[in-house]
C-alpha positions as MATLAB code, in Angstrom:
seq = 'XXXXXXXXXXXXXXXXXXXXXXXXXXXXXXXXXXXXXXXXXXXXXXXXXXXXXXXXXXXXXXXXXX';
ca = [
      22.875    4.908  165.546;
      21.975    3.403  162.240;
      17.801    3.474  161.990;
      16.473    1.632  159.176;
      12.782    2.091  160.168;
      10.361    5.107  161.567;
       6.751    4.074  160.822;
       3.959    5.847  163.119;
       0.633    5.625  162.831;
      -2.715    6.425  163.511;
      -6.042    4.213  163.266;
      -9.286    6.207  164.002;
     -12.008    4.405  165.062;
     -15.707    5.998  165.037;
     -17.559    4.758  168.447;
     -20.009    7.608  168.748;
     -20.654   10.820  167.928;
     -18.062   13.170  168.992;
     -15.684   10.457  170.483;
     -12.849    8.975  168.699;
     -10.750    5.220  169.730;
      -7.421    5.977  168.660;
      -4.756    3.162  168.356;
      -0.942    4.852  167.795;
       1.247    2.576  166.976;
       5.525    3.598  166.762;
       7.762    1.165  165.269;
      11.299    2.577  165.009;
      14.361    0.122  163.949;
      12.105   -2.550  165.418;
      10.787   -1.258  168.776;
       6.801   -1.087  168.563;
       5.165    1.032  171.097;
       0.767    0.517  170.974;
      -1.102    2.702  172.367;
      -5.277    2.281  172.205;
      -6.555    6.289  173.816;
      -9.906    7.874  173.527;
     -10.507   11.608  172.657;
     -13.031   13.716  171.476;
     -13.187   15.335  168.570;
     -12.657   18.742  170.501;
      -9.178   17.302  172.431;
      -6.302   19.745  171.620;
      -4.042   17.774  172.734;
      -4.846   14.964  169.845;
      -4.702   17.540  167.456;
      -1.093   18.883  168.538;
       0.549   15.988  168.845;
      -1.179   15.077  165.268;
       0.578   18.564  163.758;
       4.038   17.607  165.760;
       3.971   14.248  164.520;
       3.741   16.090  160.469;
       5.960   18.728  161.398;
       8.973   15.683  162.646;
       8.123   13.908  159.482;
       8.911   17.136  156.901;
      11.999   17.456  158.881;
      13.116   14.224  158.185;
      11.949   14.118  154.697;
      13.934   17.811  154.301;
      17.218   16.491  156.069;
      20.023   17.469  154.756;
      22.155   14.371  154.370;
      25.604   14.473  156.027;
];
């Protein structure tokens, strides 16, 4: 599969104190996936998949090419 494009990302919006809008947006080789979730600021489950998304990235970025 030939993949020309992988962006992610992440817009944090501020609606109150201690609660966070979050819009993810995936486009890979053209396919865009939007998602609009709300978390707070003490959600684990933001924060890992936050720290999985960086740890896919270095792995890409540290690819050996073939």
């Amino acid at each position: 599969m030939e993949v020309n494009t992988i962006k992610v990302e992440i817009r944090k919006h501020h609606v109150t104190p201690g609660l966070n809008v979050l819009d993810l947006i995936i486009d890979a080789n053209g396919e865009k996936i939007v998602k609009q979730t709300q978390h707070k600021d003490t959600d684990m489950a933001y924060k890992k998949f936050v720290e999985d998304i960086i740890r896919v990235s270095q792995e890409l970025a540290n690819a050996r090419i073939e």
